[in-house]
VMD Tcl script that draws the C-alpha trace (Angstrom):
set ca {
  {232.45 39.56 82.55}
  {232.26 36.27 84.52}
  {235.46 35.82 85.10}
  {236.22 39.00 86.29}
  {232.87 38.37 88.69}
  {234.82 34.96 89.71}
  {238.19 36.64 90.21}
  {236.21 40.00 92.76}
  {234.63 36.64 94.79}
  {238.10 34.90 94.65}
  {239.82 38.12 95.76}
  {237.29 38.84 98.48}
  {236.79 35.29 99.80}
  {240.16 34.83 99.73}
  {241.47 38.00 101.44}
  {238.69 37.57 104.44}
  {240.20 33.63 105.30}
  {243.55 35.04 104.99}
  {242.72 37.97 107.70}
  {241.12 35.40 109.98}
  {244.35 32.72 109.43}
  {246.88 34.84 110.44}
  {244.24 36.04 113.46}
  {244.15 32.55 114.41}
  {247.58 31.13 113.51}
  {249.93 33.94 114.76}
  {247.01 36.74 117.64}
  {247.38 39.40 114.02}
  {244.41 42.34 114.18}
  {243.30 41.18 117.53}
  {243.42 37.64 117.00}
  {243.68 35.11 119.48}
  {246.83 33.05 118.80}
  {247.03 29.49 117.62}
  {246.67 28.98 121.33}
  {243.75 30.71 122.38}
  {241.82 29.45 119.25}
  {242.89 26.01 120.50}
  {241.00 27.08 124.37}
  {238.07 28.02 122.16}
  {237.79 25.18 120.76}
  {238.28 22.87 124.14}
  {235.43 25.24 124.96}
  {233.23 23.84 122.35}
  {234.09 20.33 122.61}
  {236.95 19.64 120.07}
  {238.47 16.23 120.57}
  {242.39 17.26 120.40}
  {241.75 21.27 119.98}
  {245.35 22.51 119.46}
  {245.50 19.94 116.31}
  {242.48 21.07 115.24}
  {243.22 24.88 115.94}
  {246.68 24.36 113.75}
  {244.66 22.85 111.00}
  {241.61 25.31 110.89}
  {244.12 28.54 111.36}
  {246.49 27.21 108.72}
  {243.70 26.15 106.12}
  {242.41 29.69 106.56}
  {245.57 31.11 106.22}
  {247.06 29.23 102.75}
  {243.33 28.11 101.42}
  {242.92 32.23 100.88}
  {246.44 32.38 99.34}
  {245.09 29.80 97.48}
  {241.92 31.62 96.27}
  {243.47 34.55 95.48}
  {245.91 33.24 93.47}
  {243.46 30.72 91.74}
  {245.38 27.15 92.69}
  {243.46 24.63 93.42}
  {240.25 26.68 93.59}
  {237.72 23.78 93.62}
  {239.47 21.73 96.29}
  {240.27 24.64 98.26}
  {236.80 26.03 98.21}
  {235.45 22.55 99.17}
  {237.76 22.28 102.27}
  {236.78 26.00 102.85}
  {233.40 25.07 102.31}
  {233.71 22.15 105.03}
  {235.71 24.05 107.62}
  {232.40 27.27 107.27}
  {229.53 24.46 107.85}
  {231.16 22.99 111.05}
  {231.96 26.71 112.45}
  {228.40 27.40 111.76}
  {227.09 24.16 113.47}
  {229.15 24.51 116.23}
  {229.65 27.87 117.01}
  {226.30 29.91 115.16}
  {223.28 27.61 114.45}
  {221.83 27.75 117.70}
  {221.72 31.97 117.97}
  {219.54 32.09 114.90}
  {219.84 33.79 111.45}
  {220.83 37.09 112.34}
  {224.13 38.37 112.64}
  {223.99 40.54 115.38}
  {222.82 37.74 117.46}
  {225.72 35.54 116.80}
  {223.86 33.89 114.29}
  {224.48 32.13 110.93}
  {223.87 34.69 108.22}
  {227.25 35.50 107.78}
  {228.57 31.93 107.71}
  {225.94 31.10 105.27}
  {227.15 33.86 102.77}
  {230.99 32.45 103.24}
  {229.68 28.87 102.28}
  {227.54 30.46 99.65}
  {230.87 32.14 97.94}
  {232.27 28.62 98.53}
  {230.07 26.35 97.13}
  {229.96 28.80 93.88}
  {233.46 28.76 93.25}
  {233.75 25.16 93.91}
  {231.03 24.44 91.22}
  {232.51 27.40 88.61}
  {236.37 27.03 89.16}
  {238.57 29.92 89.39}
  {237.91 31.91 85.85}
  {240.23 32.95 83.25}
  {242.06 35.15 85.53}
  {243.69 32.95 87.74}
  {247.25 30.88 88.02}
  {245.72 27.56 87.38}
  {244.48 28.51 84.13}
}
mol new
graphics top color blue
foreach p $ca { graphics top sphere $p radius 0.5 }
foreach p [lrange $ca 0 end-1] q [lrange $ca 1 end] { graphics top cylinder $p $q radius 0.2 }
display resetview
């Protein structure tokens, strides 16, 4: 039953940082564009923010292929795991725990799914098997 368990939070994680890639990388469901992520991130502070907005968008976007497939699940979910913490420093952190405040509880559960796949690898039921 584990890796079944591993391949639902592979699936799930995976499908939710694809969503927000193609939001970021190409304005999909409402998204803002490669571009307007990049003025978001000017916003915040970001040293070279359209580099940084490519990076982030396209990370998102093949690090949940990635997952879903189960390739390269541990270095994916670390990179995952990275790209989470500094959206939650940056962007959450300071509006408190709860969600509907802006704050970090949602974040946390994202890093929480990647930190466990990072430590448990992909399952059984994956590609890189």
């Amino acid at each position: 039953m584990l890796d079944w368990g591993l391949l639902i939070l592979r699936l799930g994680l995976g499908s939710m940082f694809m969503a927000h890639g193609l939001q970021k990388a190409f304005g999909f469901f409402g998204g803002p564009g490669v571009k307007g992520f990049s003025q978001m991130l000017s916003s915040l502070g970001f040293f070279q923010p359209l580099f940084w907005a490519y990076l982030a968008a396209y990370l998102e976007l093949c690090g949940g292929l990635l997952l879903i497939l189960g390739l390269f699940t541990r270095g994916t979910a670390l990179l995952l795991f990275i790209l989470i913490t500094v959206a939650s420093i940056k962007v959450h952190l300071g509006k408190g725990f709860f969600l509907s405040n802006g704050g970090f509880e949602y974040t946390m559960i994202i890093a929480s799914v990647c930190l466990a796949l990072l430590l448990s690898g992909p399952g059984k039921i994956a590609l890189g098997r």
